[in-house]
mmCIF file of the N, C-alpha and C atoms, coordinates in Angstrom:
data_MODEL
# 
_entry.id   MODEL 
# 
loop_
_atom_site.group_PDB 
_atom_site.id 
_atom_site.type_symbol 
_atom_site.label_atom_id 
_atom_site.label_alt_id 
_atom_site.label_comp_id 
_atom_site.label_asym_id 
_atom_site.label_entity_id 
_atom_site.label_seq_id 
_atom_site.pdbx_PDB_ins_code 
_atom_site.Cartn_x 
_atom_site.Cartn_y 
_atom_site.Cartn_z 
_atom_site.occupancy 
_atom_site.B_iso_or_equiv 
_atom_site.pdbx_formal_charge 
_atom_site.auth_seq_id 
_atom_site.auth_comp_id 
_atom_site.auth_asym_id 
_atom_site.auth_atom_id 
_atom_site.pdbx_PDB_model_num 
ATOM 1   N N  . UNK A 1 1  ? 134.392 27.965 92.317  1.00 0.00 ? 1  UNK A N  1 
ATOM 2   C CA . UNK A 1 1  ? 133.248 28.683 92.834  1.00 0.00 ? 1  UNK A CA 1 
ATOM 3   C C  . UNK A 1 1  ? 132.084 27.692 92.955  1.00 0.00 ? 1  UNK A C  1 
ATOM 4   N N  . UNK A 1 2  ? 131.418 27.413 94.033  1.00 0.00 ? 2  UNK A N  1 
ATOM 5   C CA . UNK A 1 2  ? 130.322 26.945 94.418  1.00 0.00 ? 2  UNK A CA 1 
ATOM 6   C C  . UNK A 1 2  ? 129.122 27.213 93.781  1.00 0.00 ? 2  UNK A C  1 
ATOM 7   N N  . UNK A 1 3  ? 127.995 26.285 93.554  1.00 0.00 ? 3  UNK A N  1 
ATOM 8   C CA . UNK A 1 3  ? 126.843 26.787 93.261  1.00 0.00 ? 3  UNK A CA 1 
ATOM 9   C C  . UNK A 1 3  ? 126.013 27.938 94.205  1.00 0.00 ? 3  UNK A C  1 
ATOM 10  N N  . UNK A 1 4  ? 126.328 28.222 95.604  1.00 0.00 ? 4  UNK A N  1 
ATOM 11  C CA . UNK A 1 4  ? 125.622 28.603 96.325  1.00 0.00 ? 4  UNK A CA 1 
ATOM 12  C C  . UNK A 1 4  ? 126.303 30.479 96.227  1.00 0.00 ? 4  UNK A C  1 
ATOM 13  N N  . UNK A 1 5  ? 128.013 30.299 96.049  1.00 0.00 ? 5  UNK A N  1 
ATOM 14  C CA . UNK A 1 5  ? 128.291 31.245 95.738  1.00 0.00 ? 5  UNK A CA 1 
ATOM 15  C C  . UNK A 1 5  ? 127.999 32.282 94.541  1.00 0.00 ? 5  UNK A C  1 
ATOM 16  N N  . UNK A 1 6  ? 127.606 31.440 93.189  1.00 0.00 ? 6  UNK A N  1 
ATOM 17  C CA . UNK A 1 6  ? 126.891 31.851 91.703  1.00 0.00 ? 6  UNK A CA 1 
ATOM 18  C C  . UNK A 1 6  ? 125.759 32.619 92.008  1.00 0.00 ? 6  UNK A C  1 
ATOM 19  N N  . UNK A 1 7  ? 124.865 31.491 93.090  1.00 0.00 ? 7  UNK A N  1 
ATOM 20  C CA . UNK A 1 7  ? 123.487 32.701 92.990  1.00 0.00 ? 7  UNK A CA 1 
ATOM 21  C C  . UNK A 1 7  ? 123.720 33.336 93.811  1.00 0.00 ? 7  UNK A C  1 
ATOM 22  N N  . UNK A 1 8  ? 124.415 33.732 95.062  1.00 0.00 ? 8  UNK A N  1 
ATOM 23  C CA . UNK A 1 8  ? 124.852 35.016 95.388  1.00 0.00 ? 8  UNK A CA 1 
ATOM 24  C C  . UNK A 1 8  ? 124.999 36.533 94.756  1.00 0.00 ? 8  UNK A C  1 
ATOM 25  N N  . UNK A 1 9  ? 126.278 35.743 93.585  1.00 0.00 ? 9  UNK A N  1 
ATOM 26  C CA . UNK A 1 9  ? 126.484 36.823 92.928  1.00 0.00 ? 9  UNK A CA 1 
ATOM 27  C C  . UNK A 1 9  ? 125.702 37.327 91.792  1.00 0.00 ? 9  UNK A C  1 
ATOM 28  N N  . UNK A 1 10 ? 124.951 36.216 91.602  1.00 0.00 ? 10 UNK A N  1 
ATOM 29  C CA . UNK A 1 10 ? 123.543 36.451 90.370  1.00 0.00 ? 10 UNK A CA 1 
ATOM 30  C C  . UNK A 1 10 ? 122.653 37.727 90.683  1.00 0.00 ? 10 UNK A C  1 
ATOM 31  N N  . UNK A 1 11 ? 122.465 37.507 91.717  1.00 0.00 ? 11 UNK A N  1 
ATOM 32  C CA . UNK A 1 11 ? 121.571 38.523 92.769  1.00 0.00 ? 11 UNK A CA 1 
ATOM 33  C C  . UNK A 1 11 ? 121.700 39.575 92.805  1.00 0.00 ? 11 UNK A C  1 
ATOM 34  N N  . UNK A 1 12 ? 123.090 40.415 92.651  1.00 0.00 ? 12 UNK A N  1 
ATOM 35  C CA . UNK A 1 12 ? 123.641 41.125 93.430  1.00 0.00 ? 12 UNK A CA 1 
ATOM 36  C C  . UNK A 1 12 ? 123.145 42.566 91.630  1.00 0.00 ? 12 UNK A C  1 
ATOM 37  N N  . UNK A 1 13 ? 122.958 43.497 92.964  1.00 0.00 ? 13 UNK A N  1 
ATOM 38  C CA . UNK A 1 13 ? 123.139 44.798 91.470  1.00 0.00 ? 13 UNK A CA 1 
ATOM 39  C C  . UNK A 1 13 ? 121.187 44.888 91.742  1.00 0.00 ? 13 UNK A C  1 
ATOM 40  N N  . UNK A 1 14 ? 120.453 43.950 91.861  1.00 0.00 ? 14 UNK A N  1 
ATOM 41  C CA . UNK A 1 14 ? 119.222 44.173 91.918  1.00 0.00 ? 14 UNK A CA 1 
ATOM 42  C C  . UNK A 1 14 ? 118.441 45.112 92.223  1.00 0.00 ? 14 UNK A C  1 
ATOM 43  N N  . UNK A 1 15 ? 118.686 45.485 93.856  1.00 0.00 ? 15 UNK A N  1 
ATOM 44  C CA . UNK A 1 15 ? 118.388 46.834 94.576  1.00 0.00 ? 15 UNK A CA 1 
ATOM 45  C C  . UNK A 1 15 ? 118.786 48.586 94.208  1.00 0.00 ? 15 UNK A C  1 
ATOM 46  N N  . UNK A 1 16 ? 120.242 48.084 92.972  1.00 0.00 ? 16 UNK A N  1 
ATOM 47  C CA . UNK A 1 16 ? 120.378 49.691 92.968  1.00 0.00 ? 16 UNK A CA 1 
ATOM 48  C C  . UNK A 1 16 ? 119.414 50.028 91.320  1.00 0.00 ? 16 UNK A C  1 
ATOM 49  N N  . UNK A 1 17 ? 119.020 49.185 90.527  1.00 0.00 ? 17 UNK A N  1 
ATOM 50  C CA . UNK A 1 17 ? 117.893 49.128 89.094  1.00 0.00 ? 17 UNK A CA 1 
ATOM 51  C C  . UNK A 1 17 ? 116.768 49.876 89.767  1.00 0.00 ? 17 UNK A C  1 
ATOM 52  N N  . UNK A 1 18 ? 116.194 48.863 90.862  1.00 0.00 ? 18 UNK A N  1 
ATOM 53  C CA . UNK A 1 18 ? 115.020 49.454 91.831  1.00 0.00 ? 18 UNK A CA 1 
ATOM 54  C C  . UNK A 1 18 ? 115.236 51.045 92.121  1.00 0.00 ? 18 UNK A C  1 
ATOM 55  N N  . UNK A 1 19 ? 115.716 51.060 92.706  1.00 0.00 ? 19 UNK A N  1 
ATOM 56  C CA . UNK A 1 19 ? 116.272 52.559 93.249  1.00 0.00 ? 19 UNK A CA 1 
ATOM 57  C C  . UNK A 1 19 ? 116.078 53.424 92.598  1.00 0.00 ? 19 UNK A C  1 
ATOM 58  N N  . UNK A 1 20 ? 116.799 53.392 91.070  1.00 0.00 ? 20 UNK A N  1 
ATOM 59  C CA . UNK A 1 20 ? 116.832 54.085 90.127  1.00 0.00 ? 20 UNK A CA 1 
ATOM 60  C C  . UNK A 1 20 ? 115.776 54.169 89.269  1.00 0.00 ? 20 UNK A C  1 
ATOM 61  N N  . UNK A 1 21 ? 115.172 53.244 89.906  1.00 0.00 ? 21 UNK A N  1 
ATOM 62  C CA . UNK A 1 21 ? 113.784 53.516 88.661  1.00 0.00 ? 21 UNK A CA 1 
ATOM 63  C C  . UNK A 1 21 ? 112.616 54.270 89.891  1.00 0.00 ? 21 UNK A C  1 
ATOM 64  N N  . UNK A 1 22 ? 112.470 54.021 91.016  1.00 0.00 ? 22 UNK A N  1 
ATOM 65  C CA . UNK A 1 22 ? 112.042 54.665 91.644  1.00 0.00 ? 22 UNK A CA 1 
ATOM 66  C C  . UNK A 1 22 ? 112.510 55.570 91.819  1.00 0.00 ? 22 UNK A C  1 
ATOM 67  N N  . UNK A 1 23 ? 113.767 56.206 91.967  1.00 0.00 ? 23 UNK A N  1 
ATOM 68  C CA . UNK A 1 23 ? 114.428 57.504 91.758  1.00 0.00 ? 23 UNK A CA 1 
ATOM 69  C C  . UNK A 1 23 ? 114.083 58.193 90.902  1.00 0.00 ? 23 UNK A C  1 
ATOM 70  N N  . UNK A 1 24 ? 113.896 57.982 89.597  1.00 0.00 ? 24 UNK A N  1 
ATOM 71  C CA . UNK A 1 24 ? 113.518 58.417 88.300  1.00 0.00 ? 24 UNK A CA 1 
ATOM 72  C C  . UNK A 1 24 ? 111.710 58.856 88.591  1.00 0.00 ? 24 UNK A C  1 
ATOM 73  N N  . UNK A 1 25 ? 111.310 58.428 89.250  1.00 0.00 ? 25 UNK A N  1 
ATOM 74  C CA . UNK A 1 25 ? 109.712 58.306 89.332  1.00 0.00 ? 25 UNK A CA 1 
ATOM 75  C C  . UNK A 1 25 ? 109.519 59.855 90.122  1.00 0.00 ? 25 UNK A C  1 
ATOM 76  N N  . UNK A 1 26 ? 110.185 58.913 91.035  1.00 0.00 ? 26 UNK A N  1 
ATOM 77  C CA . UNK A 1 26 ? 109.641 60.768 91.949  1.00 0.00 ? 26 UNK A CA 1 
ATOM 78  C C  . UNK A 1 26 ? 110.651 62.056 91.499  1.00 0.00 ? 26 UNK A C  1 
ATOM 79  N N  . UNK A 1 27 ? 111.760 61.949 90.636  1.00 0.00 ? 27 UNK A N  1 
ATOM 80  C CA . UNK A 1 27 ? 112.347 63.063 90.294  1.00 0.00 ? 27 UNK A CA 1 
ATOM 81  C C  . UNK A 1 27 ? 111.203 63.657 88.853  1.00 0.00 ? 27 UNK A C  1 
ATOM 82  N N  . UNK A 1 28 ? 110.710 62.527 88.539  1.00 0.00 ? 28 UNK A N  1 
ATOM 83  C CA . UNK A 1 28 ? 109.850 63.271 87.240  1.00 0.00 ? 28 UNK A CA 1 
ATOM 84  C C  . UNK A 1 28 ? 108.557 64.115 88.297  1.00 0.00 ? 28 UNK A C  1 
ATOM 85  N N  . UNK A 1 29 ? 108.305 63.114 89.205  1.00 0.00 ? 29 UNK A N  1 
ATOM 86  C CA . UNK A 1 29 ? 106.992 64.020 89.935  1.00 0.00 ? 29 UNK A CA 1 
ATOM 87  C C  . UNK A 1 29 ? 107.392 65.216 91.070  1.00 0.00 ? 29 UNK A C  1 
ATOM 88  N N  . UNK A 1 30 ? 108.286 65.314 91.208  1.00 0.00 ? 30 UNK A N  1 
ATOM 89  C CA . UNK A 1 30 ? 109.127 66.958 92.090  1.00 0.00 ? 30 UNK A CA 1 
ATOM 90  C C  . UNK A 1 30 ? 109.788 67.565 90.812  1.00 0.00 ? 30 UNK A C  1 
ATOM 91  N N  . UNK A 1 31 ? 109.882 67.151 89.819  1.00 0.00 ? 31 UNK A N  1 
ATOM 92  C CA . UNK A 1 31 ? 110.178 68.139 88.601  1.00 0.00 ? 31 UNK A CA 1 
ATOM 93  C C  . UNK A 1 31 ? 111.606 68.285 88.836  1.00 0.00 ? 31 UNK A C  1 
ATOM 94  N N  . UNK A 1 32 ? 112.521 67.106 89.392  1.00 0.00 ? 32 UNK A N  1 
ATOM 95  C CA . UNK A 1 32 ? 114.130 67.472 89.386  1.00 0.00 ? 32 UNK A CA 1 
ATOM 96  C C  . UNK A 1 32 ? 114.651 66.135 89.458  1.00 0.00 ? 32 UNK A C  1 
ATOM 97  N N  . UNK A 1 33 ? 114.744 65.451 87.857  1.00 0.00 ? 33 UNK A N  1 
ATOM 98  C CA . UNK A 1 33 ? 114.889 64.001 87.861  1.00 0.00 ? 33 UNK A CA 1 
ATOM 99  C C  . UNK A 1 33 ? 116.326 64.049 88.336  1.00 0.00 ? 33 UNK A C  1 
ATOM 100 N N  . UNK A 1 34 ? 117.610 65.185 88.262  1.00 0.00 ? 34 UNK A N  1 
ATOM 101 C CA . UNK A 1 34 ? 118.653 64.388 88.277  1.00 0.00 ? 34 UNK A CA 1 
ATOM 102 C C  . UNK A 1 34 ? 118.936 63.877 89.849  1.00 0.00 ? 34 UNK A C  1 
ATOM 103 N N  . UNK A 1 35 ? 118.448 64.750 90.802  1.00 0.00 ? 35 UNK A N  1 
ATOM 104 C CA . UNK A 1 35 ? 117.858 64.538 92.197  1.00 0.00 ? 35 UNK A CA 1 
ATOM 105 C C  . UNK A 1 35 ? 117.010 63.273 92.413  1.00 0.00 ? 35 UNK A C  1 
ATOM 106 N N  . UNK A 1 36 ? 116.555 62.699 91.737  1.00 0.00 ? 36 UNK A N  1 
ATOM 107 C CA . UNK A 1 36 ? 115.602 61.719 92.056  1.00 0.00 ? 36 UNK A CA 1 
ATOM 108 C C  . UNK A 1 36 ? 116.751 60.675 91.386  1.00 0.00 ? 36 UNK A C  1 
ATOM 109 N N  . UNK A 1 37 ? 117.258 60.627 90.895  1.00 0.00 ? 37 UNK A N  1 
ATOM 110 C CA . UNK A 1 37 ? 118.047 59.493 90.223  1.00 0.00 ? 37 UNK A CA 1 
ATOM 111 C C  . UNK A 1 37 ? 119.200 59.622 91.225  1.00 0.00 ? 37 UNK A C  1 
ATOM 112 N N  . UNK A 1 38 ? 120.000 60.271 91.648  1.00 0.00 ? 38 UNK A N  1 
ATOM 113 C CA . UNK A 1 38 ? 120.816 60.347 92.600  1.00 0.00 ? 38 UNK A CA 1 
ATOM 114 C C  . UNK A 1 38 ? 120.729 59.848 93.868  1.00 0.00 ? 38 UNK A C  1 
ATOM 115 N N  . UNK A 1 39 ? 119.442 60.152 94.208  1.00 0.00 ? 39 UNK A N  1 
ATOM 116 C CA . UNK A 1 39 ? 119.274 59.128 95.482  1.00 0.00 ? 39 UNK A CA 1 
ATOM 117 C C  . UNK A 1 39 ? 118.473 58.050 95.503  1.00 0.00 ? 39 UNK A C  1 
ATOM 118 N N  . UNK A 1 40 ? 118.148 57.590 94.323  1.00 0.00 ? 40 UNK A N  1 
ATOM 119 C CA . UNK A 1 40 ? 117.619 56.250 94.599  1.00 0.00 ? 40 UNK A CA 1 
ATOM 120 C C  . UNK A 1 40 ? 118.672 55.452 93.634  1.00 0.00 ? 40 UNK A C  1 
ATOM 121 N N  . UNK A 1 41 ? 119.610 55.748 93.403  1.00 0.00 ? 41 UNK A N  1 
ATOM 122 C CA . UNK A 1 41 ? 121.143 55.238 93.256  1.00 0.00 ? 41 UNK A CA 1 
ATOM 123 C C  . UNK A 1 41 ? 121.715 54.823 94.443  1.00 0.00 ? 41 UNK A C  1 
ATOM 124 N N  . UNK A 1 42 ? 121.695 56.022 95.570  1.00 0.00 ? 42 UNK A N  1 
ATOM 125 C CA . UNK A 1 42 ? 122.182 56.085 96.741  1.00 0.00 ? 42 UNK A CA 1 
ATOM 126 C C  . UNK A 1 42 ? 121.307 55.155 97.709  1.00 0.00 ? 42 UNK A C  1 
ATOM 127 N N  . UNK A 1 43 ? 120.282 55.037 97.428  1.00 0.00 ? 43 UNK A N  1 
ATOM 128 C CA . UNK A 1 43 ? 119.491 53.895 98.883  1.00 0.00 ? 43 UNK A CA 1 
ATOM 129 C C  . UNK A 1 43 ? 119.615 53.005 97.843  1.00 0.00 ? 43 UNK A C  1 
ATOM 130 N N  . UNK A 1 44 ? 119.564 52.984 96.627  1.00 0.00 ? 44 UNK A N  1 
ATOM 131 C CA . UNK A 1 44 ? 119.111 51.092 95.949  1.00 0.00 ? 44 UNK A CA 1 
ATOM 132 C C  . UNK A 1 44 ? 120.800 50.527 96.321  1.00 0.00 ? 44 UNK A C  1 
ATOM 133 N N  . UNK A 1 45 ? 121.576 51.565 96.104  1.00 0.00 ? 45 UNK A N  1 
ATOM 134 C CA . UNK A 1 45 ? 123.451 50.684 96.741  1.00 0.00 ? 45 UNK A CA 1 
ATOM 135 C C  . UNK A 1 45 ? 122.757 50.605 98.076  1.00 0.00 ? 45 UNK A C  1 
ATOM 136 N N  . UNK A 1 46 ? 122.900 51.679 98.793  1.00 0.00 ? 46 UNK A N  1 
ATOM 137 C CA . UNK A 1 46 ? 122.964 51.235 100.442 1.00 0.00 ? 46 UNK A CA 1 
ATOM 138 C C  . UNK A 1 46 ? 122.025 49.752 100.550 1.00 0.00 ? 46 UNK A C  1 
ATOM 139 N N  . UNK A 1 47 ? 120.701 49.349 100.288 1.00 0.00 ? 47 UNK A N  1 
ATOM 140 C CA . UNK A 1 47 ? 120.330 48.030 100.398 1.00 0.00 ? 47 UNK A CA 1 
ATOM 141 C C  . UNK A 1 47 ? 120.684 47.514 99.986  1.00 0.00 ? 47 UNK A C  1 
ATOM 142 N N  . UNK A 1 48 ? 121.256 47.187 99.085  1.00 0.00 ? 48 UNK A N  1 
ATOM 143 C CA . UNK A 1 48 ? 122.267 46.163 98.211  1.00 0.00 ? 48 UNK A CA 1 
ATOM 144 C C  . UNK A 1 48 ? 123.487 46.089 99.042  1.00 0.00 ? 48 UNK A C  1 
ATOM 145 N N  . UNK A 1 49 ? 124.167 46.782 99.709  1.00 0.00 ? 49 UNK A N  1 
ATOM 146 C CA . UNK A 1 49 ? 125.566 46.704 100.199 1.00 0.00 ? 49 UNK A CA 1 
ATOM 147 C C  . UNK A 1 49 ? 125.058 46.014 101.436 1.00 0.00 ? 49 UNK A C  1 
ATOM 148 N N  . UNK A 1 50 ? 123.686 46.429 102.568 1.00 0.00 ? 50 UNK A N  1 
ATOM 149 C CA . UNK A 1 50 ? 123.171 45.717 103.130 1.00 0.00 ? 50 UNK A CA 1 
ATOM 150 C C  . UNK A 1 50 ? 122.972 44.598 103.367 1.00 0.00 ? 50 UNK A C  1 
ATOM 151 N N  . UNK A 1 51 ? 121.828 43.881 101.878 1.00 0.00 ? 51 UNK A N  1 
ATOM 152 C CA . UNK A 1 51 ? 121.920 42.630 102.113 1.00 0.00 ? 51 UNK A CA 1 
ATOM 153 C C  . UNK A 1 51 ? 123.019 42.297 101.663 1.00 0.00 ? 51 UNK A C  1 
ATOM 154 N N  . UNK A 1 52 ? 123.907 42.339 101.169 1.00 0.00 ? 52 UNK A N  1 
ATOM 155 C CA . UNK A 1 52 ? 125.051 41.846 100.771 1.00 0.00 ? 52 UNK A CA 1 
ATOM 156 C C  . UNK A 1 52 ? 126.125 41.291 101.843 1.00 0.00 ? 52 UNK A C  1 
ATOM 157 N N  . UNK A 1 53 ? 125.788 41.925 102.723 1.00 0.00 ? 53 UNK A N  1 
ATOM 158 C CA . UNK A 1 53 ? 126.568 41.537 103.917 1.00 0.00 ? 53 UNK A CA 1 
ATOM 159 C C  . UNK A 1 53 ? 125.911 41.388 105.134 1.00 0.00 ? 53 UNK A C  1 
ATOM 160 N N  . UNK A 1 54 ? 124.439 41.019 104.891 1.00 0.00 ? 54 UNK A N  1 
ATOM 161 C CA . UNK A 1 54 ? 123.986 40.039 106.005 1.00 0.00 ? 54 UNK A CA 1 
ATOM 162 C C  . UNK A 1 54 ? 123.951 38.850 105.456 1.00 0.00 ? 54 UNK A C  1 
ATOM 163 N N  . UNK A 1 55 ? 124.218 38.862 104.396 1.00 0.00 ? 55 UNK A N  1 
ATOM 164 C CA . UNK A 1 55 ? 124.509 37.278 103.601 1.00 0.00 ? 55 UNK A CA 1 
ATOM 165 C C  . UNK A 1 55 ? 125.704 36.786 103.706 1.00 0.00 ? 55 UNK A C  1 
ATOM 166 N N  . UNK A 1 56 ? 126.903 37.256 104.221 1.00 0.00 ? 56 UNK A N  1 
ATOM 167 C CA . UNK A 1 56 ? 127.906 36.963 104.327 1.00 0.00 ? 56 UNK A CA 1 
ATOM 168 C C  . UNK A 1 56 ? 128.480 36.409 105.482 1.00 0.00 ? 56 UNK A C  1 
ATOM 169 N N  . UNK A 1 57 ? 127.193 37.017 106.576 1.00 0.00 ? 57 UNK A N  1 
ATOM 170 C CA . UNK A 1 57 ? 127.280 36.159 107.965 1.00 0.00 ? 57 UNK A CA 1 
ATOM 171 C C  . UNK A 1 57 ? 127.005 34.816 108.213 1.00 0.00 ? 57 UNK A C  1 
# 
């Protein structure tokens, strides 16, 4: 494995923490955290799967 490939994978997982903590934010402020954690699970993967594979081009 390459150095260039390491920080690739160092990287990776970043966007769905984000998500979830912003998920968590607005489910406490609409008063339905498990809803708010569910989809900022769901967009912090989708950008992560994103850049993940414009990096691969």
């Amino acid at each position: 494995m390459t150095e260039e490939d390491k920080k690739k994978q160092r990287g990776s997982g970043g966007y769905i923490a984000v998500g979830v903590a912003v998920g968590t934010a607005f489910g406490v402020a609409l008063d339905n955290i498990g809803l708010g954690i569910a989809l900022g699970l769901a967009i912090g993967a989708a950008i992560d799967w994103s850049t993940h594979n414009k990096n691969k081009k």
